[in-house]
C-alpha positions, 0 to 999 in steps of 0.5 A: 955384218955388213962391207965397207961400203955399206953392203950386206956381207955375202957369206952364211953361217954353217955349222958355227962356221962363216962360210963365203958365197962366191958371186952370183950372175944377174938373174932371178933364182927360183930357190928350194928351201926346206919343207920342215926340217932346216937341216934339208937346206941345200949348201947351193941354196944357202950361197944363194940366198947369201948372195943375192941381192933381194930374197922375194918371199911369201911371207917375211916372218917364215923366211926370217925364220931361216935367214935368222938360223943360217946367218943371211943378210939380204933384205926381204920383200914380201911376194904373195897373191895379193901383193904380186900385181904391185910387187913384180915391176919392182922386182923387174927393176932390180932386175933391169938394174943388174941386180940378183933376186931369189924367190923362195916360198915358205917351204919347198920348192917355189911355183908349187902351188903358188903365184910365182910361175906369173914373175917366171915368165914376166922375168923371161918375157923381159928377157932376163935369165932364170935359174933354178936352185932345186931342193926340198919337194913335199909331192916328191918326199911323199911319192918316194916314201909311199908305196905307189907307183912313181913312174907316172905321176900326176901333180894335182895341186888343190881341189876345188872347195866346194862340192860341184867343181870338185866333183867336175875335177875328179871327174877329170882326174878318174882317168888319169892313167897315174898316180894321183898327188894332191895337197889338202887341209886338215879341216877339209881332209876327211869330206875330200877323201870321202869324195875321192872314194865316191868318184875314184872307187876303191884306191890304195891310197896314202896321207902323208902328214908333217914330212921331215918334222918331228910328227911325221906321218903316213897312213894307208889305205883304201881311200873310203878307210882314211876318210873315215879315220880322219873323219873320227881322228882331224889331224894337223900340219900339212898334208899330202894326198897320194892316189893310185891309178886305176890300173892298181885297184878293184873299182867296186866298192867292197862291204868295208869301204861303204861302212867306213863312207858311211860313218863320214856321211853320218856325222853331218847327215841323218841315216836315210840321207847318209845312206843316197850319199853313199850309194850315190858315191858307189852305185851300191844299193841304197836300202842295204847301205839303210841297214848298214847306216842303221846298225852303225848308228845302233837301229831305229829312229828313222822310216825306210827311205 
């Protein structure tokens, strides 16, 4: 549907029903959408996105999903990572021009690990407005339905991928008197929480899978128990890793930690490697984290280290 003058029509469709979207002020609108289930979308955001006059987002395909469901109009332009150099002084201009912008990413609540905090403060630099339309937050609807601690929360985003920088990261985040909340991916899920438990200790912990989607999940536990349930069950969707601070666990590695380490570490390591691992994660002893390996493995086959 589009104005006599050729325009898109700002207006939405909500429950069978078009609805109008009142006028917006120039500026760029930093908007949350749903992190799963449609139904989360704020009437807010819709009169947003509905207005605007450009929807800057990471990838079209994923917000014409949502376009599409909630009849909006405005004209899409890619903004990711490897676009974002060439596409913010456009995004400046519409600005410069008295234009409208939203910014979403494809689920959630944008500048959660994601470049857009770079367009936020090239916008304010420019002396430009920036408003925020808040909504949907995978860490937020994963720290309310976790069990742990909220009152002091540190958003981690990512670890590093591979093994020395991680360990540096949670070296860092060790002392970190609050509870800890990352983002994973499923085929990385089972080695970083195995590496959790090595530079953590014994945590209660939380994987929260699929938030507001059909397959939702939370599984707790000792961080060592859920790696090696991942380990042995790879899940799917997206995740988020919650960790209790250090206040709220024993530090000492108990005889079903190391058991649950040790059945990660041996499904890429042979016995006597397996068991340094572990002991190196937990300070345990290694010739008994030997025997364990041993008798998960069913005896025999390698020499003593």
């Amino acid at each position: 549907m589009t104005l006599a003058d050729g325009a898109p029509a700002r207006r939405y469709i909500l429950a069978g029903h078009a609805c109008a979207a009142p006028p917006l002020e120039p500026a760029l609108y930093v908007v949350s959408t749903p992190i799963g289930n449609l139904g989360d979308i704020t009437v807010r955001a819709l009169e947003t996105l509905a207005a605007a006059d450009l929807i800057c987002c990471e990838d079209t395909r994923v917000t014409a999903t949502l376009t599409l469901r909630f009849g909006l109009a405005a004209p899409l332009m890619a903004y990711h990572e490897h676009n974002a150099e060439r596409q913010r002084p456009k995004i400046l201009a519409a600005l410069a021009e008295g234009r409208t912008v939203a910014l979403v990413s494809d689920a959630g609540t944008p500048l959660v690990s994601d470049p857009g905090y770079r367009l936020v403060r090239a916008v304010l630099e420019a002396g430009h407005r920036v408003v925020p339309v808040p909504g949907a937050s995978a860490p937020l609807a994963a720290l309310v339905a976790s069990g742990l601690p909220s009152d002091t929360v540190l958003f981690a985003g990512f670890l590093p991928q591979k093994g020395g920088p991680r360990a540096r990261r949670l070296a860092e985040l060790a002392a970190v008197p609050a509870t800890l909340v990352l983002f994973e991916s499923p085929h990385r899920l089972a080695a970083s929480l195995a590496a959790m438990a090595g530079a953590l200790g014994a945590r209660e912990a939380v994987v929260a899978r699929e938030l507001t989607k059909r397959f939702e999940e939370f599984r707790r536990g000792t961080l060592a128990e859920l790696a090696a349930h991942f380990a042995e069950h790879p899940p799917k969707g997206e995740i988020v890793v919650l960790v209790a601070p250090a206040a709220e666990a024993a530090h000492e590695a108990s005889e079903e930690d190391a058991e649950a380490l040790l059945r990660v570490a041996l499904a890429d390591m042979p016995v006597a490697a397996a068991a340094k691992d572990v002991a190196r994660r937990t300070g345990l002893d290694r010739k008994d984290l030997y025997q364990m390996a041993l008798a998960i493995k069913g005896g025999g086959g390698e020499e003593e280290p």
